[in-house]
N, C-alpha and C positions, 0 to 999 in steps of 0.2 A: 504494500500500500504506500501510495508516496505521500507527500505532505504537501500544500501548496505554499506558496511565500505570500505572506501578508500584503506584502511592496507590490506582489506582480498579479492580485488578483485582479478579475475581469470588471469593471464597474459596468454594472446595470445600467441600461437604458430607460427604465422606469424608472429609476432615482434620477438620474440628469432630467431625465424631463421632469419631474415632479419639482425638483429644488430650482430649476429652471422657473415653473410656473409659479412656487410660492413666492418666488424672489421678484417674476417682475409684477404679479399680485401686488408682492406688499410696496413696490415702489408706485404702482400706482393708486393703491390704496391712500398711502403718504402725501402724494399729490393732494388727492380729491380732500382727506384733511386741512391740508393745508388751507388750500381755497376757500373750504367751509369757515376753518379758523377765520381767514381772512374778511372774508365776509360779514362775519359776525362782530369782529373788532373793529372795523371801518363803518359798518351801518346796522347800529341796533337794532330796528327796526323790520327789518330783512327777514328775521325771524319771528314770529307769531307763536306766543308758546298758549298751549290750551288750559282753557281755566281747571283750577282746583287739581294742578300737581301735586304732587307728595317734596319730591325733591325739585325744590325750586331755585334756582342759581342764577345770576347775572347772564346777560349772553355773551357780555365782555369776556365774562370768566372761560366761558366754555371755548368762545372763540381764542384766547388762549392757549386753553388745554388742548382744543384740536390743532392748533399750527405748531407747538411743539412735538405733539406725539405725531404730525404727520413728515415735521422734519425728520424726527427721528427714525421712523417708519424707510423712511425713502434709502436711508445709510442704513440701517439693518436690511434691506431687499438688497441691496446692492455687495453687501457681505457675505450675503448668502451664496452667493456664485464661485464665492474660495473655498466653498465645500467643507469647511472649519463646522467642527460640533459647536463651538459656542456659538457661530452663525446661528446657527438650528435652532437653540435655545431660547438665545434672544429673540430670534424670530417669533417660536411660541409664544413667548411671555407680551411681548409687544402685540400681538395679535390678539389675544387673549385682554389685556388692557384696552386694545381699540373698540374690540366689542361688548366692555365694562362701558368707556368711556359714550359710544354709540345708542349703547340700550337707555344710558340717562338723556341722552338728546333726542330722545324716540317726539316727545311733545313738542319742539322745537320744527323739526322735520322729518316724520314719519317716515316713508319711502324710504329715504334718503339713507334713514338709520339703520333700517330692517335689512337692504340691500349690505350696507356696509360689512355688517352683522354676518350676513351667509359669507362673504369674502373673505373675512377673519376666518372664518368655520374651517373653510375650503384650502388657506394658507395652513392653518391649524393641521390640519389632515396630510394635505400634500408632506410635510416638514416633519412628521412622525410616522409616517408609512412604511420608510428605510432604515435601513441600520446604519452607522458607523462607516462600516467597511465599505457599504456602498457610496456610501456620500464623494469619496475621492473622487476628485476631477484626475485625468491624467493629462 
């Protein structure tokens, strides 16, 4: 029986594609943050939030919170292409926050959030389907 070498295994074509998709996913996730961010700190009004929320926050704020997490967003998509586990990681964890960060902007803009939300899911997915081994780019 032989062994194979760590260094010279075969990398998957469902992982490249998959870390392929979550990475440009989350950079354009990152975008569409941003924007929104932007949006929101430039003209309050833009947004319409529905009466008798629970968690009620400034839009400042959120516009904010979305242009940082979607800068942030766009450099972890873009990390994710070096095939690095803490790529991965990161990835998760920030995907995972987008879609914390989204569900509380659901009254804000609906659609918008829900959409974002399955994106997160799908980057979530893609970025834990593979293992280690395969993530190496060659």
């Amino acid at each position: 029986m032989s062994t194979i070498d760590r260094t010279d295994a075969e990398v998957s074509g469902w992982a490249v594609g998959l870390a392929a998709f979550a990475g440009a996913i989350m950079v354009l996730i990152g975008i569409f943050q941003a924007f929104a961010g932007l949006a929101a700190i430039f003209e309050d009004e833009f947004f319409v939030v529905a009466p008798n929320y629970i968690y009620d926050v400034d839009v400042t704020t959120w516009g904010w919170i979305h242009l940082i997490l979607g800068v942030i967003l766009v450099f972890a998509g873009i990390s994710i292409y070096s095939g690095a586990v803490w790529a991965r990681s990161i990835g998760v964890l920030l995907a995972i926050l987008s879609a914390v960060a989204n569900f509380f902007f659901i009254p804000y803009y609906p659609v918008w959030s829900v959409l974002i939300i399955a994106l997160c899911v799908a980057v979530i997915w893609a970025l834990v389907t593979y293992g280690p081994d395969q993530a190496k780019y060659s």
